[in-house]
C-alpha positions in Angstrom: 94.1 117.5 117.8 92.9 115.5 114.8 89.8 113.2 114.8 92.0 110.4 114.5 93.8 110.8 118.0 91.2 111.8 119.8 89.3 108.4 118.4 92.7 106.6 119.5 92.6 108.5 123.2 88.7 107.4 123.3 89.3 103.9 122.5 91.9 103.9 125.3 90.0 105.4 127.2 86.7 102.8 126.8 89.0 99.5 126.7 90.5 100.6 130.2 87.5 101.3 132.4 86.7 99.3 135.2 83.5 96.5 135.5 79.9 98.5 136.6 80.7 97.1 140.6 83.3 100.4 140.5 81.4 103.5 141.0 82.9 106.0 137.7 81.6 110.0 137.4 82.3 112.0 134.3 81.8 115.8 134.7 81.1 115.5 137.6 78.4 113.0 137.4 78.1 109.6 138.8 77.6 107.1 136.0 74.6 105.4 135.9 72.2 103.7 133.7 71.2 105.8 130.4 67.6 106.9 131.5 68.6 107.8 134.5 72.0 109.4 133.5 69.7 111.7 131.1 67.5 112.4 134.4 70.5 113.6 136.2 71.9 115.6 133.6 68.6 117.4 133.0 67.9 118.1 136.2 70.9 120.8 136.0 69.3 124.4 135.2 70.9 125.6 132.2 70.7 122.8 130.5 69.1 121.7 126.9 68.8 118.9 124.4 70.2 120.0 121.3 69.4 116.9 119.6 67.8 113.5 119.6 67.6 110.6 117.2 66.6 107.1 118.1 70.3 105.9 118.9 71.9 108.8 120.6 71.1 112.6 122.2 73.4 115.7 122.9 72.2 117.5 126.1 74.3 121.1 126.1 74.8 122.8 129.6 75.4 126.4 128.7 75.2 127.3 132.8 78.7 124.8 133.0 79.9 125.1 129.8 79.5 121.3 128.9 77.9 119.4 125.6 76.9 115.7 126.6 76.7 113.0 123.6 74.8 109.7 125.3 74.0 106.3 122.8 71.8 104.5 123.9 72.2 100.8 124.5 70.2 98.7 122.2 70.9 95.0 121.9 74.9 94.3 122.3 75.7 98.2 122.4 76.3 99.4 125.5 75.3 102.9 126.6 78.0 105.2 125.9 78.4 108.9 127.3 80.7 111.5 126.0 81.4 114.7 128.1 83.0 117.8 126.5 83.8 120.4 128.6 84.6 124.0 127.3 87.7 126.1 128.1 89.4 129.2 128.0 93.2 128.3 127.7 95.9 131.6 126.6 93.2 133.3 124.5 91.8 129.8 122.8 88.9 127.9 123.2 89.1 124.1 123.5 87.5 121.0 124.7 88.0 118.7 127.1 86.8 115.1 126.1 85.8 112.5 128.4 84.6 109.2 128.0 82.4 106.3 129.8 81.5 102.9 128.0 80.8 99.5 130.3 80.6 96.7 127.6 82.8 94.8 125.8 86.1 96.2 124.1 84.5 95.9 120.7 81.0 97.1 122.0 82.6 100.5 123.3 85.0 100.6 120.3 82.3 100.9 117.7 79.9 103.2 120.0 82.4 105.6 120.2 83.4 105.4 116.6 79.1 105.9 115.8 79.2 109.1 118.6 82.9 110.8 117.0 81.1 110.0 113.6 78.3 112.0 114.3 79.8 114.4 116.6 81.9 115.6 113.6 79.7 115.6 111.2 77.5 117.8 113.2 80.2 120.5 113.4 81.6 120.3 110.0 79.6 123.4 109.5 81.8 125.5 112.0 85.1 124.4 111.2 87.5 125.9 108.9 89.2 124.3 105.9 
């Protein structure tokens, strides 16, 4: 699927989720604040940070196939977690995206834009032209 749908599915996605009363998971997680979301996620054996930069981290989970992207919130961003889940479908490997922003429309709207912008330039290198 190209960037641009999956941006259009995540944006859906983000303008569509429920207040912070409503108890959300993704993968399997309960949502929760960012530094304890990261606690939780850790805590799984298997599990690794790939990367870390001031505004966002990618926690990979080779034991359950998952790669995590989290923003952190800072000012009017809200956190932001991305869960891709790895899969095995007829002989091709694909990814399963999931997404959970609670903030405003236009909060969650340009957080995910900033985490599929950096997502895909981090795997530019393994994609084929």
């Amino acid at each position: 699927m190209p960037l641009g749908r999956w941006v259009a599915c995540l944006f859906l996605v983000a303008a569509a989720l429920p207040g912070p009363a409503q108890a959300r998971q993704i993968c399997g997680k309960e949502v929760v604040a960012f530094d304890e979301m990261v606690v939780r996620i850790k805590a799984d054996p298997g599990t690794e940070a790939a990367w870390i930069s001031p505004a966002m981290m990618q926690i990979v989970d080779t034991k359950r196939l998952l790669i995590w992207t989290l923003a952190k919130p800072t000012g009017s961003q809200p956190a932001a977690y991305i869960c891709r889940r790895i899969v095995q479908e007829g002989g091709a490997v694909t990814s399963i995206m999931t997404a959970e922003c609670h903030g405003t429309q236009l909060g969650c709207d340009g957080i995910m834009s900033r985490i599929l912008a950096e997502q895909s330039r981090a795997t530019a290198p393994f994609r084929q032209r």
